[in-house]
C-alpha positions in Angstrom: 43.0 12.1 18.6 40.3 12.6 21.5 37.1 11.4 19.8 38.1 9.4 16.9 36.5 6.1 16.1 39.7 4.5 16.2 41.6 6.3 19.4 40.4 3.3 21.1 42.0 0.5 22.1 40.3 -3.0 22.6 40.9 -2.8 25.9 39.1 0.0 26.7 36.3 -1.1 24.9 36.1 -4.5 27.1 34.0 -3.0 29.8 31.6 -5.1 31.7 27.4 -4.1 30.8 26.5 -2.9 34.3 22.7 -3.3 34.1 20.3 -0.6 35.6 17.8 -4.1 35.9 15.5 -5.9 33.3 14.9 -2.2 32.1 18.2 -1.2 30.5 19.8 -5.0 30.3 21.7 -6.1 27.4 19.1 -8.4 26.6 17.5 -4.7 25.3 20.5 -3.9 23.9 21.2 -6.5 21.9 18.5 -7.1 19.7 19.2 -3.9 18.3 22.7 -4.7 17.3 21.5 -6.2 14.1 20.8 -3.4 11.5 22.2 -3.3 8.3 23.7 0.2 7.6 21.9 2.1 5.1 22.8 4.2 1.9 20.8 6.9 0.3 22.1 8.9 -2.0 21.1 12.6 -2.5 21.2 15.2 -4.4 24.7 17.1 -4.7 25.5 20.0 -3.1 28.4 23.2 -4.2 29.8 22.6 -1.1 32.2 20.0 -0.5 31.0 16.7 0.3 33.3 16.1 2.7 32.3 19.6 5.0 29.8 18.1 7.4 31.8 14.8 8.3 34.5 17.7 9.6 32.3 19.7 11.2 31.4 16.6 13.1 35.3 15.7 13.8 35.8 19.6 14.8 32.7 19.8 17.5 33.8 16.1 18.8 37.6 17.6 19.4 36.6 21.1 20.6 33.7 19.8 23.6 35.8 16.0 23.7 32.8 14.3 23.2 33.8 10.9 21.0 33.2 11.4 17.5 31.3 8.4 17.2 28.8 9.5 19.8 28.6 12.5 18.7 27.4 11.2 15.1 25.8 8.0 16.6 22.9 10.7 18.3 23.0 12.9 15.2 21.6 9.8 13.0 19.4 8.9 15.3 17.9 12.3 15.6 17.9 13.3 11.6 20.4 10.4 9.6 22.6 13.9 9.6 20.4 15.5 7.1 20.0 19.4 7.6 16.2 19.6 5.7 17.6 22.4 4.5 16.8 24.4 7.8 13.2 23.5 8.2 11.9 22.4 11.3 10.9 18.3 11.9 7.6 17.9 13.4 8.1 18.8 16.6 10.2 22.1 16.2 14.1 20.5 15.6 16.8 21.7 13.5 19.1 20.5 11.3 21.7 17.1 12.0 21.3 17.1 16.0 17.2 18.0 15.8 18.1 20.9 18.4 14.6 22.1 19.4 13.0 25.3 19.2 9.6 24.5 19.6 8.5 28.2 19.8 10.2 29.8 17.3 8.9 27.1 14.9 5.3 27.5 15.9 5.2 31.3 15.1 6.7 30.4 11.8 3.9 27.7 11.2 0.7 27.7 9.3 -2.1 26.1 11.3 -4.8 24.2 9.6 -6.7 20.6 9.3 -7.4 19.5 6.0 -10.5 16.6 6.0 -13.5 16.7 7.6 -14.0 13.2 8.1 -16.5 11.4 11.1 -13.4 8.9 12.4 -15.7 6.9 13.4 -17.2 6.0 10.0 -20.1 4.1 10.8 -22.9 6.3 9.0 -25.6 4.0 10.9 -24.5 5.5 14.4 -24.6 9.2 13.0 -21.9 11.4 12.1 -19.2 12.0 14.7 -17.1 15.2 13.8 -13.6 15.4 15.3 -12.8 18.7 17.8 -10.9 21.1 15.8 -7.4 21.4 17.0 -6.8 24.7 18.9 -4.7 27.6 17.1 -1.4 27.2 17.5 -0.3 30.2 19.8 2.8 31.1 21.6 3.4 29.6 24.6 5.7 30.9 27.1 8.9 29.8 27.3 8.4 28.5 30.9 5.3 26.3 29.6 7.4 24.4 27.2 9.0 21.4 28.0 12.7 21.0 28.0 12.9 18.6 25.3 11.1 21.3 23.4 14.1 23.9 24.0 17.1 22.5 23.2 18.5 24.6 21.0 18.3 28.4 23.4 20.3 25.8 25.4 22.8 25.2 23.0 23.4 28.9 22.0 24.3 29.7 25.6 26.5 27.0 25.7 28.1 27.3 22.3 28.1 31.0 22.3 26.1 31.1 18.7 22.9 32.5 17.9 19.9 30.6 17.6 19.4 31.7 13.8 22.8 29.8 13.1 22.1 26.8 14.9 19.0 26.8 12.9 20.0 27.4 9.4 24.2 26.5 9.7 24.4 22.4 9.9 28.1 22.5 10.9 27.0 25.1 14.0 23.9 22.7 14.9 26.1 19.8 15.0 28.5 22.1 17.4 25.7 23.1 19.5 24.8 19.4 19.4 28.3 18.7 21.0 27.9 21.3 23.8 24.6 19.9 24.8 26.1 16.6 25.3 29.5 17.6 27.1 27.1 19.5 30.0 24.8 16.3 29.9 28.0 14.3 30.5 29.5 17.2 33.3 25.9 17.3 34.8 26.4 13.3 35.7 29.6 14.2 37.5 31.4 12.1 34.3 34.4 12.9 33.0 34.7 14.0 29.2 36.5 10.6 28.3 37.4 9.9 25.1 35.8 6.1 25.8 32.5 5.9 23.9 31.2 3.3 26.6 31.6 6.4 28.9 28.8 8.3 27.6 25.2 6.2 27.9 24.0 8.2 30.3 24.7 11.3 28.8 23.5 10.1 25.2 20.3 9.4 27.6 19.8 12.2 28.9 19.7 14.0 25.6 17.0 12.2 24.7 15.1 14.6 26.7 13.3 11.3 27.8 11.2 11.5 31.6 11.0 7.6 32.3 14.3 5.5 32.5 12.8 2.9 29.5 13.0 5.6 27.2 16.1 6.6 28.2 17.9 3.3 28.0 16.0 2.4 24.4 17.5 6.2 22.9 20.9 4.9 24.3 20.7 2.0 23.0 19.5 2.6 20.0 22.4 5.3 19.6 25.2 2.7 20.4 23.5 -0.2 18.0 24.4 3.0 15.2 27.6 3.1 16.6 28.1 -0.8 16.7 26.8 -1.2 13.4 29.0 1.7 11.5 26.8 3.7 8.9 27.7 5.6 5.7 25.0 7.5 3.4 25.3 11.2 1.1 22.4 12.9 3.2 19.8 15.5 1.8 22.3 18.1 0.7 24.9 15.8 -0.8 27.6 15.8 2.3 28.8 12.5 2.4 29.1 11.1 6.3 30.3 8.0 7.4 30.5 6.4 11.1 32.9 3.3 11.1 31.7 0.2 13.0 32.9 -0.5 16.6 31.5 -4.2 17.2 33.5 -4.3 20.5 31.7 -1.6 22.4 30.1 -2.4 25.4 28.2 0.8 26.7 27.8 1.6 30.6 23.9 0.9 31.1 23.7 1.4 34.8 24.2 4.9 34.0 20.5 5.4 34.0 19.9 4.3 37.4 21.5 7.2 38.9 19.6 10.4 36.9 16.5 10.1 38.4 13.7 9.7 35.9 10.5 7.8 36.6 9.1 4.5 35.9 6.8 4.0 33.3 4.1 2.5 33.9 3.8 -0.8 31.4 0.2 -1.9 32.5 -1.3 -4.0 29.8 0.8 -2.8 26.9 1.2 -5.2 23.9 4.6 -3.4 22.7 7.7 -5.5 22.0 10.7 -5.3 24.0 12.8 -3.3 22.1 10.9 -0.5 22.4 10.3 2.0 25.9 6.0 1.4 25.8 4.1 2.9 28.8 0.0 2.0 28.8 -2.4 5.5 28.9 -5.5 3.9 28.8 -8.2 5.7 26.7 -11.9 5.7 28.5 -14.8 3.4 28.1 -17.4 5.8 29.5 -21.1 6.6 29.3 -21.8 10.1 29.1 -24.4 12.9 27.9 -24.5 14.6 24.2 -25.1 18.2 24.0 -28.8 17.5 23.6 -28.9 15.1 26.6 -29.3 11.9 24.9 -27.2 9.0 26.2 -23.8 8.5 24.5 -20.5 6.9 24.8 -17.0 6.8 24.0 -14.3 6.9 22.7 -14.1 3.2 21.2 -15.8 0.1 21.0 -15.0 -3.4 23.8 -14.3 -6.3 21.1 -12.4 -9.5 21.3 -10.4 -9.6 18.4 -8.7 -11.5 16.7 -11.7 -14.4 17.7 -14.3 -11.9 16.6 -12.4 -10.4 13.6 -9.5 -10.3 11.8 -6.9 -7.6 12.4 -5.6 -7.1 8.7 -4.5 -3.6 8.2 -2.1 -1.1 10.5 -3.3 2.4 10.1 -0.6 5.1 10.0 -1.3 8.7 11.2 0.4 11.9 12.2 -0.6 14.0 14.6 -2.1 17.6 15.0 -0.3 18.3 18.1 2.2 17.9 20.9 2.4 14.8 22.7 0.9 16.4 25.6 -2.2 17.6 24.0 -2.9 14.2 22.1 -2.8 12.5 25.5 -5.6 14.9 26.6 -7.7 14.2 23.9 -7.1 10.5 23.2 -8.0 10.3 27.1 -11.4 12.6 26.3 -14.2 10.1 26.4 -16.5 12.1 24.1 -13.6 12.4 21.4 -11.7 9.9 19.1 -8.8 7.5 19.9 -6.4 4.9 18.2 -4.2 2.2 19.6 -0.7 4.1 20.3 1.0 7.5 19.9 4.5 7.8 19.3 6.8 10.8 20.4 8.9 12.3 18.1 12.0 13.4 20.2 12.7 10.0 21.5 10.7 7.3 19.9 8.5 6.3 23.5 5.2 4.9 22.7 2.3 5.3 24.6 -0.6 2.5 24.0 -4.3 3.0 24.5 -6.7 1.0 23.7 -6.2 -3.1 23.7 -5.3 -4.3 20.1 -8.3 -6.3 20.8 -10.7 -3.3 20.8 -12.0 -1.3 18.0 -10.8 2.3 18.1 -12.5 5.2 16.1 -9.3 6.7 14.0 -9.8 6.4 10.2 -13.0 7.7 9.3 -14.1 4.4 8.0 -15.8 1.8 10.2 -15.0 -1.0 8.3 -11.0 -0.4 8.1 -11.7 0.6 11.9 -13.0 -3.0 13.0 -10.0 -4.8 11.5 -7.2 -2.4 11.9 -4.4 -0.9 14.6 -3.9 3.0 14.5 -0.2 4.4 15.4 -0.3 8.3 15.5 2.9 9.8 15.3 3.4 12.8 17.4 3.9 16.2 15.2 2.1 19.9 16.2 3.8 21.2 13.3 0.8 20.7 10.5 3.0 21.9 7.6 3.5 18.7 5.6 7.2 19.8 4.5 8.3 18.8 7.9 9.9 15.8 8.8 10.1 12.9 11.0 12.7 11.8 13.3 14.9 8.4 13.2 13.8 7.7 16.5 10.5 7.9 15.6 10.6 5.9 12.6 12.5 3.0 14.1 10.2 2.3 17.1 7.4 2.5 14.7 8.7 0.4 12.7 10.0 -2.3 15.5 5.9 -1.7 16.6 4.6 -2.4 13.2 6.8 -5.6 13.1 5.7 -7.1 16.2 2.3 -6.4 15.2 1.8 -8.0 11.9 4.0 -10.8 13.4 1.6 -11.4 16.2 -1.8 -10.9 14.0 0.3 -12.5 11.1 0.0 -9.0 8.9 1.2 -9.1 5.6 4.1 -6.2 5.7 3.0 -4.8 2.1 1.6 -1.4 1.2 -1.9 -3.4 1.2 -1.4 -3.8 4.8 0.8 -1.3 6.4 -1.1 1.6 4.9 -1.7 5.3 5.4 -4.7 7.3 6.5 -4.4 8.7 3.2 -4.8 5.1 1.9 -7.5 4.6 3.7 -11.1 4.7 1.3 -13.9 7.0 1.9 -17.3 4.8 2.6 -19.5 6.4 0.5 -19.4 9.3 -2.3 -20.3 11.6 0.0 -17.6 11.1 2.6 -14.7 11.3 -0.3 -14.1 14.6 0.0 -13.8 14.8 3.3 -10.8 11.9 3.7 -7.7 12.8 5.6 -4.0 12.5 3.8 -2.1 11.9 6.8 1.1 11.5 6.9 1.3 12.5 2.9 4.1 12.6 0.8 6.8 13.2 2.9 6.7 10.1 4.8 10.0 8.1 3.5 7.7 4.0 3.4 11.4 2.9 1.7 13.1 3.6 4.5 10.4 2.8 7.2 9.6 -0.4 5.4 13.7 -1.1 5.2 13.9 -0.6 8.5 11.1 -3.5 9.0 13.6 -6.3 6.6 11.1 -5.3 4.2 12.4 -2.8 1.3 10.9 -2.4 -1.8 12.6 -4.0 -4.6 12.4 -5.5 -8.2 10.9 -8.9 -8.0 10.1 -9.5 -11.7 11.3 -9.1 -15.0 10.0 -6.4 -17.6 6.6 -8.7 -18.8 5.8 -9.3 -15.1 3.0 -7.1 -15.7 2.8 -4.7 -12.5 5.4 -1.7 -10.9 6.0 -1.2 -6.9 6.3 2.0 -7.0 9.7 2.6 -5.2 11.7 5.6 -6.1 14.6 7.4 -4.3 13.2 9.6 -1.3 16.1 11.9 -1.4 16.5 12.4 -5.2 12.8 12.2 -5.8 11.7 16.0 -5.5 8.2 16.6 -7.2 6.7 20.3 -6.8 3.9 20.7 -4.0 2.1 24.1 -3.2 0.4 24.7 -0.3 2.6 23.5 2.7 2.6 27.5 4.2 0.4 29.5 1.9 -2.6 27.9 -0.8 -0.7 28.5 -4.2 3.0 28.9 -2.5 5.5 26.3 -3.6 7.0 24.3 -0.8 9.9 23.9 0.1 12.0 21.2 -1.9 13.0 17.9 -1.1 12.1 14.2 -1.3 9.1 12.6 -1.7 7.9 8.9 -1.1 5.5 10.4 -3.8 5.1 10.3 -7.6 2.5 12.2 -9.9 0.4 10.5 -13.1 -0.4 12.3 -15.9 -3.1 11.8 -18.7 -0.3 11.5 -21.4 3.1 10.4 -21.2 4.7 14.5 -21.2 5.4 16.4 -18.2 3.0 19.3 -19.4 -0.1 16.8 -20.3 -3.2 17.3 -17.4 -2.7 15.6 -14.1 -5.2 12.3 -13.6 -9.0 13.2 -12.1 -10.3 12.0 -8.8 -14.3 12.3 -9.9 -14.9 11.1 -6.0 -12.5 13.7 -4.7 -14.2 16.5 -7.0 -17.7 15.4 -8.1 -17.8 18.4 -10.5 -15.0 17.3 -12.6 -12.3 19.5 -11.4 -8.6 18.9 -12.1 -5.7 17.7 -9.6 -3.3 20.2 -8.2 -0.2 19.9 -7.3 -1.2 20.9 -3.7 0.9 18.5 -0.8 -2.5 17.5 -0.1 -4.4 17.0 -2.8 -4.5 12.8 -3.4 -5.8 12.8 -6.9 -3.1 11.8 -9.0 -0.9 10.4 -6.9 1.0 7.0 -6.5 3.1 6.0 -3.1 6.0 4.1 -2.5 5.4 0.6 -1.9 1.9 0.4 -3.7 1.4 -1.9 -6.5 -0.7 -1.2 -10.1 -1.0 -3.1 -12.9 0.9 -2.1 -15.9 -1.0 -0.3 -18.5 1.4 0.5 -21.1 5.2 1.6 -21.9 6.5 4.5 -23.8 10.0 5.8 -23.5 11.0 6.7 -20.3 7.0 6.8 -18.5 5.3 4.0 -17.4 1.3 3.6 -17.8 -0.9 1.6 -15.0 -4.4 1.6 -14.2 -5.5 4.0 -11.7 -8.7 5.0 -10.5 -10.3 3.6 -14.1 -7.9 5.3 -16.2 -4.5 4.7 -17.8 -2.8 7.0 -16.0 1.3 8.1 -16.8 4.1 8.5 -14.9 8.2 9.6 -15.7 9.8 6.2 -14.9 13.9 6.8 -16.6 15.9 4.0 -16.4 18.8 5.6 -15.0 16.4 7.2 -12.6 13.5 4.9 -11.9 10.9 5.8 -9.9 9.0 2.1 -9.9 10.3 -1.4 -10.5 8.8 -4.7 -12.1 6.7 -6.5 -9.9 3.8 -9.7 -10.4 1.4 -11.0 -9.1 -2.5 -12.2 -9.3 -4.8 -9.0 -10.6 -8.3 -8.8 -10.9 -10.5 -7.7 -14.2 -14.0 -7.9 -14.8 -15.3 -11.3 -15.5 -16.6 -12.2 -18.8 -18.1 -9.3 -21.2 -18.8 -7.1 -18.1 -18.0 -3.7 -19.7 -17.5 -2.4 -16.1 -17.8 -3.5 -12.8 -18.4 -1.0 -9.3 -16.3 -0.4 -7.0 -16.8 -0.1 -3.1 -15.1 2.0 0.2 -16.2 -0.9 2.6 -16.5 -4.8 2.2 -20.1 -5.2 3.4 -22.4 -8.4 3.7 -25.3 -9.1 1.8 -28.8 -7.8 2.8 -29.5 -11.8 3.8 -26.9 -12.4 6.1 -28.3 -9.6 8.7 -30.2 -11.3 11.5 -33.1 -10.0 13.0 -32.4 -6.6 15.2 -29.2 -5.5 13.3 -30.1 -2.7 10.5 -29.0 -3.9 7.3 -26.3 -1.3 6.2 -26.3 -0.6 2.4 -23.7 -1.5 -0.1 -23.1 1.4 -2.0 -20.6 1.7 -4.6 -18.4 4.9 -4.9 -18.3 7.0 -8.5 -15.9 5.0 -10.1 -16.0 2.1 -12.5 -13.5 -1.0 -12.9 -13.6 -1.3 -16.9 -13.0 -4.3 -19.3 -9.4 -4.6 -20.1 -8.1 -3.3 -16.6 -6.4 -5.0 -13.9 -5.7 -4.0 -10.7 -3.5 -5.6 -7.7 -5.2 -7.6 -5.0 -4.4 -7.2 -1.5 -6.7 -9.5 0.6 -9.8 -11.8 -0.2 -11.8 -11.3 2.7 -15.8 -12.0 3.6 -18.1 -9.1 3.7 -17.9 -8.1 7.5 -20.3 -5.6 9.4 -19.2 -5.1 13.0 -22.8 -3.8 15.2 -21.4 -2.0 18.1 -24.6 0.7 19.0 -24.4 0.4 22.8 -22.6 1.2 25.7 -23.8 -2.1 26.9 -22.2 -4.9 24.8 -24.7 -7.4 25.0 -25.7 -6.6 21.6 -22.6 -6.0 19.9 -22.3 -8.5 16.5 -19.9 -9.4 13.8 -22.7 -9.7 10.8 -20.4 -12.4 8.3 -21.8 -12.7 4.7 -21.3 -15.0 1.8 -20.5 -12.6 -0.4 -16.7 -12.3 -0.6 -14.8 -9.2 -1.9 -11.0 -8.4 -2.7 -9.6 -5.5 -1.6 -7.4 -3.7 -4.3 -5.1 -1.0 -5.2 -7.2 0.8 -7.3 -6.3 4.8 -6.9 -3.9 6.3 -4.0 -6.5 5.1 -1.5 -7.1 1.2 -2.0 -10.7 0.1 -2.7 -12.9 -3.0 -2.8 -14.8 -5.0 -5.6 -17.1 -8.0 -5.2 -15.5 -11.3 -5.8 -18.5 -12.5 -7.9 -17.9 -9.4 -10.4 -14.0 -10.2 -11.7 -12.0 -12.9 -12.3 -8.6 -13.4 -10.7 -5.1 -13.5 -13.4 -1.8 -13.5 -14.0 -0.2 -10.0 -13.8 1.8 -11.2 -16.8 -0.7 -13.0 -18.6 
């Protein structure tokens, strides 16, 4: 049948790679050949389970497009889940992510929760961030075609842009037509030959440089070498049998005219598309007329300082806009953006360099920032495959090259990331928040989370099932409104092992002593996939660990579990210390400042490490102050201490404590 998996014959599949050059060669091809297909289970659905896989056989045979293409781009747009008709990030819909960028913005909400100074360097005065303008409603014309695919689709399908929206079997239609006109538009004939189709799987990328083009293609035909099979996020089971024979027609690319990137000094691997958009190094006037400069600080790391934690973000706008700002001298910046619709990456400041992105200048001198591209601020929205697997291909060749841990104590999120002092608590971003799937990001890496111990080990990685994990969150539209449902990465703790009993209290989040919500951005009582705690107790099916100085509860059912059994060293106080503090930044000493640099104070936050607790270490690292005040560099200086500190898990955001105040044990002991 004309596009079935298994039409072919091996001899059509034994097509020479024509190469379009270095840039779509097999050697870029090939690397990706090597993921494992994936499973996640979901929750069930009324329909039948077996509904989407026909829709995607009944669009492949009604626009002969080959099946397998057809669901080789669909997985790499959404893993075929519909998100039960809500928009991703950038305004796509359902299995084929067919955009709609405007309709989605006048259905968004439009705020920016945290008021942090990215910077974080209190000695250097407070740097606020510009607020992000409203989101209005362009004109069609203004948006960019990879914005609009789905008014596309509905002329060429014939069906309204409501269905395309809401109907998964209709989107994966309209999917369909949008690749048989890429494929007519080449002058190709609609062949039932997989190997036919690169260029139009490339141009659907919506990509405007021929790198990115070639990585969405190839990324699409490693799905299709590699066969996958999973139940997606309304319980329609889907599976894409392997073709290990297919050889795809690169040179394709050559012939549609896109640009060439330009690669200047980019530190990407090659498996990603990476262009460089430097971010400025300039001198320039404050509103009151006194010198300033921006937007990050010259270093020479790793010689100067380790680079020991990657920073993930999301943005609060289109890719377009965040290249305007990250290119504004007298605003913020960060390392690399990545765009949604594709996966291309776009680098800016030297991994060598400091950049101003998480609102704390310690975690700024020895971390990378990736934003990920998203103007949709809604946290029920969601991220594309693309997206997630050059990230995570990024993030790999990173902590490879800086030799990164990749563990939740390393690869963290901006809502990991620990206010510096009491004051600035409050004001901490959440970024990406609970929707961010770290299972599957850190599976794509060769890194899933997993059970490494027995029962006694004596701490939980919190690892439970994205798609069947659905905790309530208010707030996503309206303060107070429940969001929409589906999985989490997150999981709530309680004061008492019952569903009803109080949720935990952040005393730095609310000084006065209020109580957690279940807002999607409230942090206080939260745990995330990935991060380790240190067991605090057992009782039926909840699990106790210490959080933020408090046993705090969470629903951990055997047949459901939402952590597994974990060791490793933890720290407690030492000796008969009833408590010990606790710290946002790993400063030095007031003796190890040398004359000229301002001795910065260690302050401890409001919370207290108490006798009997443990928490899990991350790092052991020296208290470091990086003195960056000038333009000029000449006085720029890494202030090293004696004082050493570990770096723990110690609430949602991780935290520090003084090596001199704990001692270092056995999780199980």
């Amino acid at each position: 049948m004309r596009g079935s998996v298994t039409a072919r014959t091996p001899a059509a599949r034994r097509r020479a790679v024509r190469t379009a050059g270095a840039l779509v060669s097999a050697g870029l091809l090939l690397p990706l050949l090597g993921a494992a297909p994936s499973s996640s289970p979901s929750s069930s659905s009324s329909d039948d389970p077996s509904r989407l896989q026909g829709a995607f056989a009944a669009a492949a045979a009604e626009y002969e497009v080959p099946q397998s293409v057809l669901l080789g781009v669909s997985y790499l747009q959404s893993r075929w889940d519909a998100h039960g008709g809500a928009p991703s990030v950038t305004g796509g819909y359902g299995p084929m992510h067919l955009t709609d960028a405007r309709t989605a913005i006048a259905g968004a909400p439009h705020h920016s929760e945290g008021k942090e100074d990215p910077r974080g360097d209190d000695s250097r005065g407070v740097l606020l961030p510009k607020a992000p303008a409203e989101a209005k409603l362009p004109e069609s014309s203004q948006i960019p075609a990879r914005f609009k695919t789905l008014p596309r689709a509905a002329e060429l399908s014939g069906q309204s842009a409501e269905r395309l929206r809401s109907d998964p079997a209709a989107n994966v239609r309209g999917g369909a037509a949008l690749l048989a006109a890429a494929q007519k538009k080449l002058g190709k004939p609609l062949s039932d030959d997989p190997a036919d189709w690169y260029g139009a799987v490339a141009r659907f990328s919506g990509a405007d440089d021929q790198a990115t083009a070639a990585t969405y293609a190839n990324d699409v035909f490693a799905v299709i070498h590699d066969g996958q099979s999973r139940t997606t996020d309304s319980g329609q089971h889907v599976a894409l049998a392997a073709d290990s024979g297919l050889e795809p027609d690169a040179a394709q690319v050559r012939s549609m005219g896109l640009r060439k990137a330009p690669t200047g000094e980019t530190e990407c691997p090659a498996t990603v598309s990476c262009e460089w958009i430097p971010a400025p190094y300039e001198e320039f006037k404050d509103p009151q007329g006194n010198d300033d400069y921006g937007n990050h600080d010259l270093s020479d790391r790793p010689k100067s300082q380790s680079i020991d934690t990657i920073v993930i973000h999301d943005t609060e706008g289109t890719w377009e806009g965040v290249l305007n700002l990250v290119q504004d001298p007298t605003y913020v910046s960060w390392q690399y953006t990545l765009r949604s619709t594709d996966g291309h990456i776009a680098q800016h400041v030297k991994a060598k360099d400091v950049a101003w992105h998480a609102g704390n200048w310690y975690v700024n001198s020895k971390s990378i920032g990736l934003e990920h591209e998203g103007f949709l601020t809604a946290p029920d929205t969601w991220y594309t495959e693309a997206m997630y697997r050059s990230s995570a291909r990024l993030v790999k060749y990173l902590a490879k090259k800086y030799v990164i841990p990749l563990d939740r104590q390393h690869i963290i999120g901006h809502d990991n990331v620990p206010g510096t002092l009491p004051s600035t608590i409050p004001g901490m971003h959440t970024d990406p928040g609970p929707y961010w799937d770290w299972q599957h990001y850190f599976t794509l890496m060769g890194k899933p989370f997993k059970r490494t111990a027995g029962p006694n080990g004596g701490l939980v990685t919190v690892a439970p099932e994205y798609s069947k994990n659905r905790p309530e969150y208010t707030g996503c539209v309206k303060a107070g409104e429940t969001c929409a449902t589906h999985g989490s990465a997150a999981v709530r703790v309680h004061t008492e092992p019952r569903d009803d009993a109080p949720l935990i209290k952040d005393i730095g989040l609310r000084p006065g002593g209020g109580a957690s919500t279940t807002g999607v951005n409230d942090i206080g009582a939260r745990l995330s996939t990935g991060q380790k705690y240190a067991v605090a107790g057992r009782e039926g099916d909840w699990t106790a660990v210490w959080y933020l100085g408090q046993k705090a509860w969470f629903k951990n059912p055997k047949k459901q579990p939402t952590a597994v059994d974990a060791t490793g060293p933890v720290v407690t106080p030492k000796g008969d210390a009833a408590d010990v503090p606790v710290y946002g930044r790993a400063y030095p000493e007031k003796a190890a400042y040398p004359e000229g640099v301002p001795v910065q104070p260690v302050t401890p936050l409001p919370y207290k490490l108490l006798a009997g607790q443990k928490y899990a270490i991350g790092d052991k690292v020296p208290g470091e102050y990086f003195y960056a005040p000038t333009f000029d560099t000449a006085p720029h200086k890494v202030v090293r201490g004696k004082d050493m500190y570990y770096e723990i898990q110690f609430g949602h955001r991780v935290a520090y404590v003084r090596a001199a105040d704990v001692q270092v044990v056995s999780s199980g002991s």
